[in-house]
C-alpha positions in Angstrom: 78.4 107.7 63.8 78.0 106.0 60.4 80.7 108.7 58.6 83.0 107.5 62.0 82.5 103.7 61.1 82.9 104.2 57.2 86.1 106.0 57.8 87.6 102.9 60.5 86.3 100.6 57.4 88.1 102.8 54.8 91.6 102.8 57.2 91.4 98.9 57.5 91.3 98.6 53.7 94.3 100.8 53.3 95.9 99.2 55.9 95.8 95.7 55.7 98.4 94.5 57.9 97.0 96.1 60.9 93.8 94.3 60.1 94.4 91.7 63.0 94.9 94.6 65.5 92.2 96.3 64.8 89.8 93.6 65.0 91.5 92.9 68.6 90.9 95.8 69.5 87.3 96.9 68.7 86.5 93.2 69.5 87.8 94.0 72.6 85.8 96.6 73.1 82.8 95.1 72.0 83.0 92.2 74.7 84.2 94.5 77.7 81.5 95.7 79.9 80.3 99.1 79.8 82.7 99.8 77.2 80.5 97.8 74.6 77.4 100.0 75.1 79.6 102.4 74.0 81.2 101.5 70.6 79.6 100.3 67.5 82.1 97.4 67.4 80.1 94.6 65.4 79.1 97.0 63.0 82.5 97.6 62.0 83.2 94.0 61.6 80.5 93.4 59.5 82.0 96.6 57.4 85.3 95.0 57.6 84.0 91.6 56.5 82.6 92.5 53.7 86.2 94.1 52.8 86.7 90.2 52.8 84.6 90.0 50.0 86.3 92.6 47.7 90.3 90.7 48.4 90.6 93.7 49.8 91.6 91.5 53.3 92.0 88.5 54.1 89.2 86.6 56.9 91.9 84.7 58.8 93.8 87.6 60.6 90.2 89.6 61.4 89.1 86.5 62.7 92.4 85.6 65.1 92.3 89.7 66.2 88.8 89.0 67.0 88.6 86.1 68.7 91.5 87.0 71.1 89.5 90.4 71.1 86.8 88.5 72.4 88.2 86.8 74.5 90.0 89.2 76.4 87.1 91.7 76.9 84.8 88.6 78.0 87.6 87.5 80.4 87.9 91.1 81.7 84.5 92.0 82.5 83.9 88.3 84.4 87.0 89.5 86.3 85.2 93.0 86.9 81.8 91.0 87.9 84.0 88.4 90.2 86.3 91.9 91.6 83.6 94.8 92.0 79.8 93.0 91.7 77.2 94.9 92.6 79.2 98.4 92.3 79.4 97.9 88.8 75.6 97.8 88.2 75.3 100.6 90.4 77.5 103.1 88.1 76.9 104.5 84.6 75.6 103.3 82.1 74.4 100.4 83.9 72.2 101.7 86.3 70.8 104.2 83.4 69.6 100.6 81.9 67.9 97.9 84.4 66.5 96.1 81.6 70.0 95.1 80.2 70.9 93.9 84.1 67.7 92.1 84.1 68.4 90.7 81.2 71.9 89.4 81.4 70.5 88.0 85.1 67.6 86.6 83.6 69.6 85.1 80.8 72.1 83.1 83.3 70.1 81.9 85.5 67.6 80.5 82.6 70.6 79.1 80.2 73.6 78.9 83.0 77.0 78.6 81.3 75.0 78.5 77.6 74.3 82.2 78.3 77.7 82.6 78.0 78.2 81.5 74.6 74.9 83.5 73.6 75.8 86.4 75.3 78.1 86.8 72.2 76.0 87.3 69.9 73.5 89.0 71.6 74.3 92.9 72.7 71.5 93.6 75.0 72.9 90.7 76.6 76.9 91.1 76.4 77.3 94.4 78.7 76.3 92.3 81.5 76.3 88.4 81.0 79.8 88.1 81.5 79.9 90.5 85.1 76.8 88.2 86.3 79.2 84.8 86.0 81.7 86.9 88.1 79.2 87.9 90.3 77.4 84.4 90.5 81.2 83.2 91.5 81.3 81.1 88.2 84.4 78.8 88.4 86.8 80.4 85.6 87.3 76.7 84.2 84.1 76.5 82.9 83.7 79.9 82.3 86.3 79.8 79.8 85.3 77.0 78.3 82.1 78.6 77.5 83.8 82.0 76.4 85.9 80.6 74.3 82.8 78.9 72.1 81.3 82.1 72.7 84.1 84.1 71.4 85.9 81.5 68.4 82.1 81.2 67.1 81.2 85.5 67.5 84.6 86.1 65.5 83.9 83.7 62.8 79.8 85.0 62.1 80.0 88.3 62.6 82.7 89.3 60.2 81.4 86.3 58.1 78.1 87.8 57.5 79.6 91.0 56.3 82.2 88.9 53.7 78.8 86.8 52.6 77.0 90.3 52.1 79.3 91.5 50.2 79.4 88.2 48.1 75.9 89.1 47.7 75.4 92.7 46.2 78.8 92.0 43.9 77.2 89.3 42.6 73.5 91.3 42.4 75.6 94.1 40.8 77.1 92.1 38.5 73.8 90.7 38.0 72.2 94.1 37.4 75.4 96.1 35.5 76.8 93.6 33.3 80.4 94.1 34.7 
């Protein structure tokens, strides 16, 4: 999996201008139910971010590809909780995994729409936060208002804390190596 991720990381850099799209997508992906258990999404924006920090690419267009990304995989699987419910949770890998059901339901009904915008950052929580407002019949008004924290602020820190990490060990490497 890591050679898989190094070489997605390695075909951003050498293709900048599909930066944005690529964010969309695996962001996408990572905020999509089911789908997100699946691909190793945030790891790869970390990876890309810290691209950020070589000028290898710039943070704006990861960030727009990922927010939209995050967005539209959020939106989808509230419209796969609203459309489907309990059928969902009752296929694969879902119902290999009660804990992550139990804990997106556990989540919304403690935090209610604030779930929303930690269900983001959280991936034991993001399979299934978003099908439980579906599910719960969550007005998509204030679900979106929610998601769209949730997603703007996900596509800003995760890439973010790849660019600062990279900041980091050039600066330590300069540190160390003199160059």
């Amino acid at each position: 999996m890591d050679a898989a991720i190094s070489a997605l990381i390695d075909f951003v850099a050498a293709n900048r201008p599909w930066a944005f799209w690529i964010a969309l997508v695996f962001a996408t992906g990572e905020n999509t139910a089911i789908i997100s258990i699946i691909i190793p999404s945030t790891a790869i924006l970390v990876g890309v971010g810290a691209l950020v920090a070589t000028g290898s690419l710039d943070f704006w267009p990861i960030w727009a590809g990922a927010s939209l990304g995050a967005l539209i995989g959020s939106t989808f699987s509230y419209w796969l909780g609203l459309r489907y419910g309990d059928r969902i949770l009752a296929m694969w890998p879902l119902k290999n995994h009660p804990e992550m059901v139990r804990n997106g339901t556990e989540a919304f009904a403690k935090w209610g729409p604030v779930a929303i915008i930690i269900g983001h950052f959280f991936g034991p929580l993001r399979p299934v936060v978003f099908l439980m407002c579906g599910m719960a019949r969550m007005p998509m008004g204030p679900f979106q208002v929610y998601n769209v924290i949730g997603s703007l602020g996900w596509a800003y820190v995760v890439p973010k804390f790849g660019e600062v990490g990279g900041i980091i060990v050039g600066w330590l490497w300069r540190l160390f190596t003199g160059s």
